[in-house]
PASE-656706 format. One record per atom (N, C-alpha, C, CB): residue in one letter; chain; x, y, z. Coordinates in Angstrom, 3 decimals, always signed. Glycine has a CB too. Layout:
# PASE-656706
<site><residu>a</residu><chaine>A</chaine><xx>X</xx><yy>Y</yy><zz>Z</zz></site>
...
END
This chain:
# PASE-656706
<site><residu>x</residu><chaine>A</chaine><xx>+75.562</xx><yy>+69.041</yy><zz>+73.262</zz></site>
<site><residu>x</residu><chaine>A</chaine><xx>+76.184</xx><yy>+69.359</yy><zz>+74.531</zz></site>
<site><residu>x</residu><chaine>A</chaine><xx>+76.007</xx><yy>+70.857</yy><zz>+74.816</zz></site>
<site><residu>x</residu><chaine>A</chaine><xx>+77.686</xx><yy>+68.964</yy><zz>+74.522</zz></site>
<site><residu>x</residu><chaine>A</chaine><xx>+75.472</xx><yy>+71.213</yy><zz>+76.339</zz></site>
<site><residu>x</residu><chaine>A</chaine><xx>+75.512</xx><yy>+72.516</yy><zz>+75.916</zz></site>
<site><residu>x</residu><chaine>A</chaine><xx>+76.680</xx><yy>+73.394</yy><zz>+76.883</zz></site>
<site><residu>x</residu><chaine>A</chaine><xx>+73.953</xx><yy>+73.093</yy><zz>+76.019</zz></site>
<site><residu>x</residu><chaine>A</chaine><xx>+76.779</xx><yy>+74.391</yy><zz>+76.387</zz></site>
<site><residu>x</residu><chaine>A</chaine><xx>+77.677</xx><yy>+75.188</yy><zz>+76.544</zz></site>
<site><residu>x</residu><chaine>A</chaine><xx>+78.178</xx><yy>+76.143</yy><zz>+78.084</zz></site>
<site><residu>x</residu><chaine>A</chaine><xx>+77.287</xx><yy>+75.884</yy><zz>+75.533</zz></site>
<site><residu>x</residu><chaine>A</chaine><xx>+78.891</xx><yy>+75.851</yy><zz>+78.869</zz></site>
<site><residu>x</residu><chaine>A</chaine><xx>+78.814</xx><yy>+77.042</yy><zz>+79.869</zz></site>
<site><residu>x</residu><chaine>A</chaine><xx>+79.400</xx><yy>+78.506</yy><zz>+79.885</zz></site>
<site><residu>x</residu><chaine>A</chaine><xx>+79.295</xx><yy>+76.585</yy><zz>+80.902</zz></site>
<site><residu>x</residu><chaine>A</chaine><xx>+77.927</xx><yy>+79.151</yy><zz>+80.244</zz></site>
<site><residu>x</residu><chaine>A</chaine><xx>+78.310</xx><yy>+80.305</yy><zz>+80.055</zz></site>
<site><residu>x</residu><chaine>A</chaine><xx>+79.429</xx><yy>+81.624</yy><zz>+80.729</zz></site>
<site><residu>x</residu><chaine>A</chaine><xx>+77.324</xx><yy>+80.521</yy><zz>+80.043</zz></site>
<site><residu>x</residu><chaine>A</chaine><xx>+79.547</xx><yy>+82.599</yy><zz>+80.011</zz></site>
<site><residu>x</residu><chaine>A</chaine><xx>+80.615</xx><yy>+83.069</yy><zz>+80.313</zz></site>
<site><residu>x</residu><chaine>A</chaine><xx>+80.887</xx><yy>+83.609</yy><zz>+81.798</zz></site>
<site><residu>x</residu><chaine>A</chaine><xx>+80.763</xx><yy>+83.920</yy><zz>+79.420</zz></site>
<site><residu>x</residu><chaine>A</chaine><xx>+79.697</xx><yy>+83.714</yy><zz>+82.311</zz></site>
<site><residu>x</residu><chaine>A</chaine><xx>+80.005</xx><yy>+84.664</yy><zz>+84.086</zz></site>
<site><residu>x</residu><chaine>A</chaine><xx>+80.719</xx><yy>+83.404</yy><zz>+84.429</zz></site>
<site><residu>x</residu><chaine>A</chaine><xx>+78.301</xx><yy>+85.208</yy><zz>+85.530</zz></site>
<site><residu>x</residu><chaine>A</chaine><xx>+80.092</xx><yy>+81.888</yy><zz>+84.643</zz></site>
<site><residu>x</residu><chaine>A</chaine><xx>+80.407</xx><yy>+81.032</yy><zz>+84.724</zz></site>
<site><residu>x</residu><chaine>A</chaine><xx>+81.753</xx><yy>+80.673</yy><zz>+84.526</zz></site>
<site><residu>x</residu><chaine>A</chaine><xx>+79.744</xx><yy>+80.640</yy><zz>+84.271</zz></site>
<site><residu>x</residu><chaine>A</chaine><xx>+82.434</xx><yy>+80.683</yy><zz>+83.398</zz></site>
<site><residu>x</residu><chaine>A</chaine><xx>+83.612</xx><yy>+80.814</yy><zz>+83.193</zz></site>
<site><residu>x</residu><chaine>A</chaine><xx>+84.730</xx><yy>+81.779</yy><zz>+84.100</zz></site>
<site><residu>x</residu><chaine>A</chaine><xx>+83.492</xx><yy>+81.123</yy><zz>+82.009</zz></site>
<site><residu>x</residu><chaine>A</chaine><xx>+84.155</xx><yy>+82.415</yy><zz>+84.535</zz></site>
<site><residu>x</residu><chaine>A</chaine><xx>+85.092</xx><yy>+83.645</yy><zz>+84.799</zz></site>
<site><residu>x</residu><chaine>A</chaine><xx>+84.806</xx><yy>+83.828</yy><zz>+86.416</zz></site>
<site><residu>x</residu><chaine>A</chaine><xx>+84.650</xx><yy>+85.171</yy><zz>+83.770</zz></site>
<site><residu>x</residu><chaine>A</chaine><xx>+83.501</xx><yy>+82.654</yy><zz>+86.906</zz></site>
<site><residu>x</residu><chaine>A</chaine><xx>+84.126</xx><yy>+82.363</yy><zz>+88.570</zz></site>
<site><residu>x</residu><chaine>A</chaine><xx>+84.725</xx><yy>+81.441</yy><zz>+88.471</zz></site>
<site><residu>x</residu><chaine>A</chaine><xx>+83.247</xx><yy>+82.079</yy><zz>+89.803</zz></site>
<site><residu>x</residu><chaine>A</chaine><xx>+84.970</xx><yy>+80.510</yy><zz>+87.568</zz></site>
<site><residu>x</residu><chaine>A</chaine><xx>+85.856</xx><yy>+79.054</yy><zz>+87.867</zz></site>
<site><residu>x</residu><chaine>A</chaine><xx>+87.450</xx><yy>+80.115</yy><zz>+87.687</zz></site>
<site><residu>x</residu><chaine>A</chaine><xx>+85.529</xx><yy>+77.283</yy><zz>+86.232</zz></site>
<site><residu>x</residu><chaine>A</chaine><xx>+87.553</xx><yy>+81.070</yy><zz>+86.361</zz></site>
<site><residu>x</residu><chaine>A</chaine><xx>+89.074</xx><yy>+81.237</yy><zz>+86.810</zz></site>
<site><residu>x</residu><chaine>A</chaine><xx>+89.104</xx><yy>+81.976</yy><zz>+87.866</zz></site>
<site><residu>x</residu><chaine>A</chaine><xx>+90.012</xx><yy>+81.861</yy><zz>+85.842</zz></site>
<site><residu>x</residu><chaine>A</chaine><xx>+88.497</xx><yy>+82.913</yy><zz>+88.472</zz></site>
<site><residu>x</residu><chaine>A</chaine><xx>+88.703</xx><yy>+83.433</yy><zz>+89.728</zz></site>
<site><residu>x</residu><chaine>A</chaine><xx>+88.699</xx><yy>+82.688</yy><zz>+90.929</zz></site>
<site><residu>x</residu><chaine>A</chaine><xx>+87.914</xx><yy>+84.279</yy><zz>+89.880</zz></site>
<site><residu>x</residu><chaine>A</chaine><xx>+87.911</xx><yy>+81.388</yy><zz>+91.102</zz></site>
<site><residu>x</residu><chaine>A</chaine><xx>+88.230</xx><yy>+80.340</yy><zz>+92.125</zz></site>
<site><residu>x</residu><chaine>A</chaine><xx>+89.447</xx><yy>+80.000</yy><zz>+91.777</zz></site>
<site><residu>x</residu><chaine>A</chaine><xx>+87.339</xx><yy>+79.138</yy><zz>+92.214</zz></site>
<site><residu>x</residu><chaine>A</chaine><xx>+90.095</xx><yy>+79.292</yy><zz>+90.491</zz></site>
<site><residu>x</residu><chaine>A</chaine><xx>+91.224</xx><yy>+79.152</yy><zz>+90.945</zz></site>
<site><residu>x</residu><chaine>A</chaine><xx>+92.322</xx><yy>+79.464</yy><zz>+90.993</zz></site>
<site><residu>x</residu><chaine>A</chaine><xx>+91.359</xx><yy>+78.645</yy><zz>+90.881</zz></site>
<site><residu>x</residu><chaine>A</chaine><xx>+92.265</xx><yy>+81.201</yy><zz>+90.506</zz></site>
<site><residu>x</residu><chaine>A</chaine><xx>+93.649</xx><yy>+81.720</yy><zz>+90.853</zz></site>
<site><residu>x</residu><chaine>A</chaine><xx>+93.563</xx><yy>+82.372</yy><zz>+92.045</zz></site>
<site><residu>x</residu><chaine>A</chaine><xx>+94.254</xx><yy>+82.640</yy><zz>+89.854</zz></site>
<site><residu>x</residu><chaine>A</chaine><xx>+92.716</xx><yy>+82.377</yy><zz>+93.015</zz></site>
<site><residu>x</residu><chaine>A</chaine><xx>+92.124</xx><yy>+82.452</yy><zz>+94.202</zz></site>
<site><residu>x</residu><chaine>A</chaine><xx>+93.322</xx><yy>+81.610</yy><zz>+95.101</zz></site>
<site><residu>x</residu><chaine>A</chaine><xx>+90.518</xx><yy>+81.813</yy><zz>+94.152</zz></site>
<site><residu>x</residu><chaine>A</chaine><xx>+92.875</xx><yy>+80.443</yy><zz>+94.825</zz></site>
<site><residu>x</residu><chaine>A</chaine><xx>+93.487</xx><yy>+79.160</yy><zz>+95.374</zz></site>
<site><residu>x</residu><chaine>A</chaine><xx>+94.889</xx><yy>+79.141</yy><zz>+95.247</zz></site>
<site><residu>x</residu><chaine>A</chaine><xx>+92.977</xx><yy>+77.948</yy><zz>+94.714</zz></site>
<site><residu>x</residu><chaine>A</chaine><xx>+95.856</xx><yy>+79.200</yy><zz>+93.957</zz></site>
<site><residu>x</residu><chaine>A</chaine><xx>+96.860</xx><yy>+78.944</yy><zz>+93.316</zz></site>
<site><residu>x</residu><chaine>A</chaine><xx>+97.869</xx><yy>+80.057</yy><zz>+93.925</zz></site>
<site><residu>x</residu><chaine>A</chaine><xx>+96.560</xx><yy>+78.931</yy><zz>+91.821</zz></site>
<site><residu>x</residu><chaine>A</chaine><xx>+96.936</xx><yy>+81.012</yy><zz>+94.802</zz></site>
<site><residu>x</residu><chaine>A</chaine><xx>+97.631</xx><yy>+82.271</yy><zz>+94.985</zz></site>
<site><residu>x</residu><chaine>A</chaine><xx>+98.339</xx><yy>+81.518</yy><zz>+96.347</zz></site>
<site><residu>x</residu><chaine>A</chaine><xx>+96.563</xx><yy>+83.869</yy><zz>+95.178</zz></site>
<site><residu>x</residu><chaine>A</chaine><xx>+97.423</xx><yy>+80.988</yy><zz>+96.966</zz></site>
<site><residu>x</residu><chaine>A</chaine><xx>+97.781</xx><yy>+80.560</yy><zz>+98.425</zz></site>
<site><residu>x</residu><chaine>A</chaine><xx>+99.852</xx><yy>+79.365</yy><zz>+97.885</zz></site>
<site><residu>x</residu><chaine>A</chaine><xx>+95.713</xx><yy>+79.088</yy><zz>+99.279</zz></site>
<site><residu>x</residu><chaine>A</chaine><xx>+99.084</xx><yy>+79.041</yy><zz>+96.822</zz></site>
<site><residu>x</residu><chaine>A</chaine><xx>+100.340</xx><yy>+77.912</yy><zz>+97.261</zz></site>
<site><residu>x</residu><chaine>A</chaine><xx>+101.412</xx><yy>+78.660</yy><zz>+96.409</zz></site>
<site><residu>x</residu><chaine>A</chaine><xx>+100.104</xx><yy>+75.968</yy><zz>+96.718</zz></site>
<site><residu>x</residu><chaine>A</chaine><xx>+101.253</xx><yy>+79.498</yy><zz>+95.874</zz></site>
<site><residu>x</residu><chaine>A</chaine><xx>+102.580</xx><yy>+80.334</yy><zz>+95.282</zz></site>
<site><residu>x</residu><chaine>A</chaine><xx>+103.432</xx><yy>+80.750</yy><zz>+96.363</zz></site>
<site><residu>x</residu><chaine>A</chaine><xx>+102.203</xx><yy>+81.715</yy><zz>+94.454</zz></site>
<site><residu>x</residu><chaine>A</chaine><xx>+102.310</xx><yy>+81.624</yy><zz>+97.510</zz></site>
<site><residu>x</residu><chaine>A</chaine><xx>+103.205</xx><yy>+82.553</yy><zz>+98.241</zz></site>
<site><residu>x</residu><chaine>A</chaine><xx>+103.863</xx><yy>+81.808</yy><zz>+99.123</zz></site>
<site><residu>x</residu><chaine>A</chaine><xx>+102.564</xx><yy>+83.664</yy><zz>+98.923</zz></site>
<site><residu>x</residu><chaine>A</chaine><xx>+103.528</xx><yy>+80.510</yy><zz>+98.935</zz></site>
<site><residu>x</residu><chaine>A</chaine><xx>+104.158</xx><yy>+79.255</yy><zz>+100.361</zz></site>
<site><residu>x</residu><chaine>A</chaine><xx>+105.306</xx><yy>+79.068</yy><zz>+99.892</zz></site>
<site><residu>x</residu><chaine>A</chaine><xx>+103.398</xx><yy>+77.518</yy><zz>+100.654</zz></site>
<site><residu>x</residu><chaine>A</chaine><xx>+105.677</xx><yy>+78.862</yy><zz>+98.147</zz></site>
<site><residu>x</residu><chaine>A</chaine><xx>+106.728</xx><yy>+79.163</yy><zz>+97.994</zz></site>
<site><residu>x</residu><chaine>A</chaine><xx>+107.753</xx><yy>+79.723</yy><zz>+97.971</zz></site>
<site><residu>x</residu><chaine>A</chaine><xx>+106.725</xx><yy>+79.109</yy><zz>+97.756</zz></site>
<site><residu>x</residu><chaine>A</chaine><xx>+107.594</xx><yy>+81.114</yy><zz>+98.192</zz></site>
<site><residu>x</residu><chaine>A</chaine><xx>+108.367</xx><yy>+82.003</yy><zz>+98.422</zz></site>
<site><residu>x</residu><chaine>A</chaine><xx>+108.436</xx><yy>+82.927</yy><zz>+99.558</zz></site>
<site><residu>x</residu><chaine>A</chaine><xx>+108.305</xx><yy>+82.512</yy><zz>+97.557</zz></site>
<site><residu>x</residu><chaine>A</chaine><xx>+108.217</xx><yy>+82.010</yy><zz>+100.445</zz></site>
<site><residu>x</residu><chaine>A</chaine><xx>+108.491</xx><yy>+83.138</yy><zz>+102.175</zz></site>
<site><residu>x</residu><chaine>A</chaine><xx>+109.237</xx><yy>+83.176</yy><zz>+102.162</zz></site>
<site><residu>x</residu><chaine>A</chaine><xx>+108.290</xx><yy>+83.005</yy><zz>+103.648</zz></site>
<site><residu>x</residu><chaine>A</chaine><xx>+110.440</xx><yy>+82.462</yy><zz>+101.927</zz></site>
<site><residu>x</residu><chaine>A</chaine><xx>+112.190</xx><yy>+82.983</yy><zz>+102.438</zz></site>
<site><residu>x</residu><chaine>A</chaine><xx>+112.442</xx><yy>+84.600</yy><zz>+101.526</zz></site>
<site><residu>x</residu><chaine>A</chaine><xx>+113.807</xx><yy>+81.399</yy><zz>+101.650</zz></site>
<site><residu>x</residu><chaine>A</chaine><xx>+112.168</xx><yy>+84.149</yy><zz>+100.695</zz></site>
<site><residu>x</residu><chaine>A</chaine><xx>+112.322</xx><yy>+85.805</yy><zz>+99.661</zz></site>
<site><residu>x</residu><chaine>A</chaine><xx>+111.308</xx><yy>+86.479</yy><zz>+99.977</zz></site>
<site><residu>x</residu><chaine>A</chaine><xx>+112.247</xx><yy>+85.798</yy><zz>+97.862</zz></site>
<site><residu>x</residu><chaine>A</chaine><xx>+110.301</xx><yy>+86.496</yy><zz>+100.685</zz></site>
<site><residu>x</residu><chaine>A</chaine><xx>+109.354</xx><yy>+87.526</yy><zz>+100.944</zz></site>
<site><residu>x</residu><chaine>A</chaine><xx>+110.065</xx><yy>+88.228</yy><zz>+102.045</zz></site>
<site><residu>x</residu><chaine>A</chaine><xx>+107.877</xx><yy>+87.017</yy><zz>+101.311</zz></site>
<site><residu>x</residu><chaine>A</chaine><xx>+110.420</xx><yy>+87.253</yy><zz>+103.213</zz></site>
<site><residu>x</residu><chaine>A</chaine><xx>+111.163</xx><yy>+87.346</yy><zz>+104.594</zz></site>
<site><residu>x</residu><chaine>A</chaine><xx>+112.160</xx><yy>+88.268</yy><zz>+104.446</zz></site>
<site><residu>x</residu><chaine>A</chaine><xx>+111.797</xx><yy>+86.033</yy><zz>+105.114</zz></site>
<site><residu>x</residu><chaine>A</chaine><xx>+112.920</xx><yy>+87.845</yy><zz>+103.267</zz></site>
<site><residu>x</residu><chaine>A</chaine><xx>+114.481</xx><yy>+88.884</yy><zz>+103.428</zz></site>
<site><residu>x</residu><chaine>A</chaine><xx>+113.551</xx><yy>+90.167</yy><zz>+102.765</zz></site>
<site><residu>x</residu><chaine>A</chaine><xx>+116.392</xx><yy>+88.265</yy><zz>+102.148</zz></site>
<site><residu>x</residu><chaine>A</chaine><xx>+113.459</xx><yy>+90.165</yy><zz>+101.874</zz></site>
<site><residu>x</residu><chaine>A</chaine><xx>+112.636</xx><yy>+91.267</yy><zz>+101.133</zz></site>
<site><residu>x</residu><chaine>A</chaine><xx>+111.715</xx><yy>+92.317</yy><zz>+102.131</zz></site>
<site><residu>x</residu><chaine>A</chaine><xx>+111.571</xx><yy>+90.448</yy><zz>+100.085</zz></site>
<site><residu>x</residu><chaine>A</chaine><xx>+111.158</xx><yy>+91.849</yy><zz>+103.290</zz></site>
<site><residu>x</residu><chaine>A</chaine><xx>+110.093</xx><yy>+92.537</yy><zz>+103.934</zz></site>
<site><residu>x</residu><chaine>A</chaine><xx>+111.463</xx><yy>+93.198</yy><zz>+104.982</zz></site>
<site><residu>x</residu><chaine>A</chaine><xx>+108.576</xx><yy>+91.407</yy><zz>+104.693</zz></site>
<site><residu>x</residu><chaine>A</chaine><xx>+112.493</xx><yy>+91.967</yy><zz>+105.568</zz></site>
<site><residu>x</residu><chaine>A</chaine><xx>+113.338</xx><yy>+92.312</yy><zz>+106.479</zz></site>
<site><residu>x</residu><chaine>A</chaine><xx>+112.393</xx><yy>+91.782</yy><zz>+107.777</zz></site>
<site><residu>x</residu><chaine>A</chaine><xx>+113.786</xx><yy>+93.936</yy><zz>+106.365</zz></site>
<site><residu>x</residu><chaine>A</chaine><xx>+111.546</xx><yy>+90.802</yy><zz>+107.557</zz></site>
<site><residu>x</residu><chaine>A</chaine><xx>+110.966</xx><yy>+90.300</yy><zz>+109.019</zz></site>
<site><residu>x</residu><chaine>A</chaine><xx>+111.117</xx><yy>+88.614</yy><zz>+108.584</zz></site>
<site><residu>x</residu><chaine>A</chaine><xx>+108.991</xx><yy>+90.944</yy><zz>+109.470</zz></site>
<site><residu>x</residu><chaine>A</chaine><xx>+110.677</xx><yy>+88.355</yy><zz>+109.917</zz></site>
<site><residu>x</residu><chaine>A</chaine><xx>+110.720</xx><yy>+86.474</yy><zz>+109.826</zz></site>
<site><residu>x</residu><chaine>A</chaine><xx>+110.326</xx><yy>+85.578</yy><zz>+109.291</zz></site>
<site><residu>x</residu><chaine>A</chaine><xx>+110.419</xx><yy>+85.855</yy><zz>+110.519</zz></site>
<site><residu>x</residu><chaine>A</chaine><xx>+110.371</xx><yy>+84.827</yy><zz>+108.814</zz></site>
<site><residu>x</residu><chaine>A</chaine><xx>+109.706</xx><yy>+83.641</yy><zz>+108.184</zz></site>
<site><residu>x</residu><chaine>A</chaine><xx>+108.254</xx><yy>+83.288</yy><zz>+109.027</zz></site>
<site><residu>x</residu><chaine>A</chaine><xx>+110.827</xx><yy>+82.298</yy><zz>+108.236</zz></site>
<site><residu>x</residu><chaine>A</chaine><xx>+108.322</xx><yy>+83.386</yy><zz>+110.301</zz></site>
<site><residu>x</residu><chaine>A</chaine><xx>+106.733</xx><yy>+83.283</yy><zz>+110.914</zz></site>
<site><residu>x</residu><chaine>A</chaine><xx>+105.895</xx><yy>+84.619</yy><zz>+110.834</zz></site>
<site><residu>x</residu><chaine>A</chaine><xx>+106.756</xx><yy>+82.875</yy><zz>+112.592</zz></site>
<site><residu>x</residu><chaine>A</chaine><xx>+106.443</xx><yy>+85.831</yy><zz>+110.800</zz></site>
<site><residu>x</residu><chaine>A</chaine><xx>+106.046</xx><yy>+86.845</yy><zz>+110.399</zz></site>
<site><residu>x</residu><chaine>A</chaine><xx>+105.268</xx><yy>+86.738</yy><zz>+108.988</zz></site>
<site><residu>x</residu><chaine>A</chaine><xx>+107.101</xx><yy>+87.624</yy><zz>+110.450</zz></site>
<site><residu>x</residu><chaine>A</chaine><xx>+105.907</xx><yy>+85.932</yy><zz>+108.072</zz></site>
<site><residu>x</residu><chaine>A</chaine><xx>+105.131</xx><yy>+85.830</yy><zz>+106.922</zz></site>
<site><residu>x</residu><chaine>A</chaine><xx>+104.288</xx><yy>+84.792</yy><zz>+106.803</zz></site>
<site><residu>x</residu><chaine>A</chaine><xx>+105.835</xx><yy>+85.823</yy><zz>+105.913</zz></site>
<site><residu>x</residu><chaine>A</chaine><xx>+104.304</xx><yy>+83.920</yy><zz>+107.403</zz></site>
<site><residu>x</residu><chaine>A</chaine><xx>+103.296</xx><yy>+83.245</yy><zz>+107.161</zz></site>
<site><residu>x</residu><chaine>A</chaine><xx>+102.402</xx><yy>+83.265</yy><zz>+108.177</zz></site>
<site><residu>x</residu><chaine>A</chaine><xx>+103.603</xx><yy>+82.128</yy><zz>+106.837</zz></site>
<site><residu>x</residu><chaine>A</chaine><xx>+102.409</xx><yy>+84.121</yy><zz>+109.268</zz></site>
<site><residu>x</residu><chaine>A</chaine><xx>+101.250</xx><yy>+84.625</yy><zz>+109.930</zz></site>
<site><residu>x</residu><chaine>A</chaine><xx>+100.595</xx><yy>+86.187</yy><zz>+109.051</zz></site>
<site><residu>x</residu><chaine>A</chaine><xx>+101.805</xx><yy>+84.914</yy><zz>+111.645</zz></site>
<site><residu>x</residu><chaine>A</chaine><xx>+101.233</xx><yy>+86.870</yy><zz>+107.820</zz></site>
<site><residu>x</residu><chaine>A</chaine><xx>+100.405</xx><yy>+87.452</yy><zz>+107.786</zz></site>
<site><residu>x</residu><chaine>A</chaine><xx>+99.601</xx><yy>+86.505</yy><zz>+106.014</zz></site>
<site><residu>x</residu><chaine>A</chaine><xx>+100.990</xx><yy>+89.133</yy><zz>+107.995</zz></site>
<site><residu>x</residu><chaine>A</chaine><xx>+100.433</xx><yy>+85.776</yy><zz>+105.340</zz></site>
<site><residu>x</residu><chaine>A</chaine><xx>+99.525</xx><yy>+84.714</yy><zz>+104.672</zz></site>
<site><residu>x</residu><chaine>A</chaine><xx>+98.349</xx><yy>+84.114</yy><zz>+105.383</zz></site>
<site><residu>x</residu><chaine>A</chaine><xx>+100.319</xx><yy>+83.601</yy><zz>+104.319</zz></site>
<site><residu>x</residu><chaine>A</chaine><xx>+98.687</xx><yy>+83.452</yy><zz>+106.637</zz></site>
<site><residu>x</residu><chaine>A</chaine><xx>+97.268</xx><yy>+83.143</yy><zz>+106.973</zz></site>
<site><residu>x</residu><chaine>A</chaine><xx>+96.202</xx><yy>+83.853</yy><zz>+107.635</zz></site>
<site><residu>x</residu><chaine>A</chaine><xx>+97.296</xx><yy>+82.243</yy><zz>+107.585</zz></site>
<site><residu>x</residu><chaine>A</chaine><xx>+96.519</xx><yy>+85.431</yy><zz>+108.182</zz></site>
<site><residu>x</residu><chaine>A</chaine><xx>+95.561</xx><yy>+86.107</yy><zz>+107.715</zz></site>
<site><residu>x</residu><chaine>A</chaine><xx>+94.874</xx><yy>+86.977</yy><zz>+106.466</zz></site>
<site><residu>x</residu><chaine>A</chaine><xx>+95.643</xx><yy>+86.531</yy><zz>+108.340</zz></site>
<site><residu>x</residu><chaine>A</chaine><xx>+95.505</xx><yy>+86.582</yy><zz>+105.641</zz></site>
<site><residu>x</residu><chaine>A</chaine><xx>+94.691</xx><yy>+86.810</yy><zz>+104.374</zz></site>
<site><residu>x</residu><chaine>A</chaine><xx>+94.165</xx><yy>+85.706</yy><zz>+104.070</zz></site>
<site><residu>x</residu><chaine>A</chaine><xx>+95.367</xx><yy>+87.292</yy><zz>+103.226</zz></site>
<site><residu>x</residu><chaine>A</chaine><xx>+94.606</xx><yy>+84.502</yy><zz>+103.846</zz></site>
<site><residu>x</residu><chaine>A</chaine><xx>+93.805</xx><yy>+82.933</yy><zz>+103.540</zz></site>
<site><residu>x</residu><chaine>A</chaine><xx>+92.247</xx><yy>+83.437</yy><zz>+104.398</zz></site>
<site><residu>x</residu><chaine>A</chaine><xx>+94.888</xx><yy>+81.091</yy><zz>+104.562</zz></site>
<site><residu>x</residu><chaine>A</chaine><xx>+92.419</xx><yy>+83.886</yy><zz>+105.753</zz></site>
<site><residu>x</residu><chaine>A</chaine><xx>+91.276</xx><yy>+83.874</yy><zz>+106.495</zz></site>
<site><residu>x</residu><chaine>A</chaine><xx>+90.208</xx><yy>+84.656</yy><zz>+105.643</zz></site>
<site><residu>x</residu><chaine>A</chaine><xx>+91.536</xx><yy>+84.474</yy><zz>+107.906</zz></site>
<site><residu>x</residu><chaine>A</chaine><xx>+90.643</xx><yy>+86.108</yy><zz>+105.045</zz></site>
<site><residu>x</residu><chaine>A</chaine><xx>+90.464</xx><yy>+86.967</yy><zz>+104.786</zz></site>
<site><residu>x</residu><chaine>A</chaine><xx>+89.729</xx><yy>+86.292</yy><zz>+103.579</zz></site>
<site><residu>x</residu><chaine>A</chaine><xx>+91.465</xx><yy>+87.835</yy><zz>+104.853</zz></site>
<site><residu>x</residu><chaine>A</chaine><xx>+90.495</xx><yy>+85.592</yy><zz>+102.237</zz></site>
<site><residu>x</residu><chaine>A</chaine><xx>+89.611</xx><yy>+84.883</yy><zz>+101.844</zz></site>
<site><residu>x</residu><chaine>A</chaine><xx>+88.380</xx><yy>+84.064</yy><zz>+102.043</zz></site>
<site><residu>x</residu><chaine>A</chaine><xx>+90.044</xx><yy>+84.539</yy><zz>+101.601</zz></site>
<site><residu>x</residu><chaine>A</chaine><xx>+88.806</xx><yy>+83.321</yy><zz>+102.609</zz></site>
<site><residu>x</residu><chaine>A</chaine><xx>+87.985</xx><yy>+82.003</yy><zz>+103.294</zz></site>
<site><residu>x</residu><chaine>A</chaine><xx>+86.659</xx><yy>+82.972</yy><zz>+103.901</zz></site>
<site><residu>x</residu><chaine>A</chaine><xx>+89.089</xx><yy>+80.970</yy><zz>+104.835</zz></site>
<site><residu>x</residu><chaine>A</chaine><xx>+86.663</xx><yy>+84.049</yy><zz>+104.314</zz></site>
<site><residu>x</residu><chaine>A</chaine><xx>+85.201</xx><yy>+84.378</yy><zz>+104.992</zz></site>
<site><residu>x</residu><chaine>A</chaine><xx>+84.409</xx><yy>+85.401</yy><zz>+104.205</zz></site>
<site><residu>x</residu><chaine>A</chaine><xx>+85.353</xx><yy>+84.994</yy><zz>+106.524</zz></site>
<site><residu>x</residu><chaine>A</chaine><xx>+85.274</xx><yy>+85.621</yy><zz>+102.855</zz></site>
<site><residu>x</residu><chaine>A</chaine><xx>+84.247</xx><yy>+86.168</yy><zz>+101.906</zz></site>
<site><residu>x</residu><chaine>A</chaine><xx>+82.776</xx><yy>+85.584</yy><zz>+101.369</zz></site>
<site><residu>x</residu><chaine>A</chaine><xx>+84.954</xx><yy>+86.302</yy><zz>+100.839</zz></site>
END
């Protein structure tokens, strides 16, 4: 069997803590919200311009 190599390795973890990042911060807009002192749509309009921000790298 052969083996995959290490760059290899190390875009799969960067794809998916890439990804994992998106659904963390979904969890925690209410505490981002009080924390920033702006709205709950405030935060997840500026999450989905970073998702974008991802997405068009």
């Amino acid at each position: 069997m052969r083996r995959m190599p290490l760059a290899l390795w190390a875009l799969v973890i960067a794809a998916f803590a890439m990804g994992a990042d998106e659904f963390v911060v979904a969890g925690v807009v209410e505490e981002i919200a009080g924390a920033l002192d702006v709205s709950i749509g405030a935060v997840g309009l500026f999450e989905s311009a970073y998702a974008i921000g991802v997405a068009s790298c």
